[in-house]
N, C-alpha and C positions, 0 to 999 in steps of 0.2 A: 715591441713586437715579439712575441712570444717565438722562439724558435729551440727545437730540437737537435739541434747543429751545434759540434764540439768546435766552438772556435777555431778556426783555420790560421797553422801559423808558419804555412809553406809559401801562403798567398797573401798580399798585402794590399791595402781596400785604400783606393785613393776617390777621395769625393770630390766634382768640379761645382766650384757654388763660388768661381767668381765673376761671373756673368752682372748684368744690367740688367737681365730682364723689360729688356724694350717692350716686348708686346705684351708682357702682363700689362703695365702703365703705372708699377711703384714694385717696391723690393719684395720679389715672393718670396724670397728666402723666409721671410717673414710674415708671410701668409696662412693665420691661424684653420688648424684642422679640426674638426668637431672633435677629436679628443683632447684639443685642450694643449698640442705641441703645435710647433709653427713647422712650415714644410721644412725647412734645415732642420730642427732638433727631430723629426721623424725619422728622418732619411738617416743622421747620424746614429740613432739607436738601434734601427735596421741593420746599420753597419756595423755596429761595436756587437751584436749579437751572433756575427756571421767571420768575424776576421779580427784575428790577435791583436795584429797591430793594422791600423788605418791614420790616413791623414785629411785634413779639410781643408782643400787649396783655394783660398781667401784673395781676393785685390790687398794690394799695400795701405790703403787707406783702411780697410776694416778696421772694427774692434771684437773681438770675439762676443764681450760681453755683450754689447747691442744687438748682436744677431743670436742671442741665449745661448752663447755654449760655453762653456765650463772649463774641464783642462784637457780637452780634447786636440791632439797635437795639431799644430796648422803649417801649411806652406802658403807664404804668401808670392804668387806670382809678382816679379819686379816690374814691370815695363807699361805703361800707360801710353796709347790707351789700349787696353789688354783684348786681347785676343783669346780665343779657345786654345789655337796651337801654344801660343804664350804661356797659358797656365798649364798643358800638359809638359811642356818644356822644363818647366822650372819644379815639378812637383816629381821629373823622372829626375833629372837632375839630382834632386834632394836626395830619392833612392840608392843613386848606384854609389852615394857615399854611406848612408845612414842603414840600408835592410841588406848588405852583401849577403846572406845566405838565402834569399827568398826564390821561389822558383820564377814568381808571378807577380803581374799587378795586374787587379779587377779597377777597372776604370768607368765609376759608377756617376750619376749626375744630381746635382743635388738637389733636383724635383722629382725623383722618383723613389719616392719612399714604401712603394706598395709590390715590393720582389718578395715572393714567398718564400721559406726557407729550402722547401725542396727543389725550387730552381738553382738556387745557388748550390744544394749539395750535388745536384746534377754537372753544373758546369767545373766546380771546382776539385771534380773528381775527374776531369780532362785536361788539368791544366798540367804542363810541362814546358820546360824553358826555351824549348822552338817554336811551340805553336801558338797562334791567337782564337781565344773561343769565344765564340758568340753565341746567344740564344737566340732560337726562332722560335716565332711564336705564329700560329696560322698561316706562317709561309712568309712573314717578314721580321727583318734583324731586328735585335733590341740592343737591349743595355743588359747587365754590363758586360764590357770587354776585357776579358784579360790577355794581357799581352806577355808572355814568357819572358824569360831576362834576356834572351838572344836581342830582344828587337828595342831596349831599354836606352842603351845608345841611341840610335833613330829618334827617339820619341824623345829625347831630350834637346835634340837639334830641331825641334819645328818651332816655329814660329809664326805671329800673324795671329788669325783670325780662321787658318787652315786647323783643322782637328785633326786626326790620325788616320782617316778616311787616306788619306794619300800613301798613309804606309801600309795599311791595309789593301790596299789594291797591287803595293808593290809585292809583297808577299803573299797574293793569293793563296799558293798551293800550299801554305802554311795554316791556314785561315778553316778551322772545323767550325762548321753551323751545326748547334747541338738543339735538336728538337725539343720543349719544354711547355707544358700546358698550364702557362702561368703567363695570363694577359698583361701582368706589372709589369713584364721588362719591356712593353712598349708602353705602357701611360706614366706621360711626364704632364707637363704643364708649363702653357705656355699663357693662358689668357685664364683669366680668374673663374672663365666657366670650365675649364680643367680639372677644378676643384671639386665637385661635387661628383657622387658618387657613380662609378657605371654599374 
């Protein structure tokens, strides 16, 4: 994806792509796009275009190779059978040993590979180490979240099948909804007709 955005190296791009994908009904991860990348290799180059350092939080079973990625760094969530808070856990975890100087983590999903760049230069020009920024888009949240290093601890202790929704509620008054005219940060994909174009 072509972007105009100087690499961000204040803020570090974590990708969740180790889901099941239940309701697609096979691994979307791997769900070729007309241009010829599968939705993870999109969504990672979206990411490496946008943020210095990024990682791709995988199940333990993965192989990177099979899901087409390259030397693109991975956190493998441990705990089976995994959960969303599980892989945010183990991927902040990784953080607060591995990025000590970052302000931020954008906490992106890895079916959403269609975030424009000036959404992201929007949001990432509000991130700071107490707040959590979200995009809105026509008056509802998207993706992606970044969450400040204040709240990094937190997000390392969830567990389950709970996502961050829970820390996010705890920290409302923390919590900026940054207005953005870029309908990507709500289209994911959940069921194979996700795929085609809006």
């Amino acid at each position: 994806m072509p972007s105009s955005l100087t690499p961000s190296n204040d803020v570090v791009g974590l990708i969740m792509a180790a889901g099941y994908s239940t309701r697609f009904g096979a691994d979307k991860r791997r769900a070729q796009l007309t241009e010829g990348q599968t939705l993870l290799q999109a969504t990672v180059a979206m990411t490496r275009s946008v943020f210095e350092a990024f990682y791709v939080v995988l199940r333990s079973d993965d192989e990177e190779r099979d899901l087409g990625l390259g030397t693109e760094p991975v956190i493998y969530a441990p705990e089976e059978p995994i959960g969303l808070g599980t892989s945010i856990a183990a991927a902040f975890q990784h953080l607060q040993v591995d990025n000590k100087d970052a302000t931020a983590a954008a906490v992106l999903l890895g079916d959403m590979p269609w975030i424009k760049p000036d959404a992201f230069s929007e949001l990432l020009s509000h991130a700071t180490e107490d707040t959590i920024i979200r995009p809105v888009y026509d008056g509802n949240a998207g993706h992606p979240v970044l969450f400040g290093r204040d709240f990094w601890p937190e997000l390392a202790n969830l567990h389950g099948d709970l996502g961050a929704r829970t820390i996010i509620r705890k920290h409302h008054s923390a919590c900026r909804l940054i207005p953005v005219s870029d309908v990507g940060v709500l289209r994911d994909v959940d069921r194979p007709e996700d795929l085609s174009v809006l």
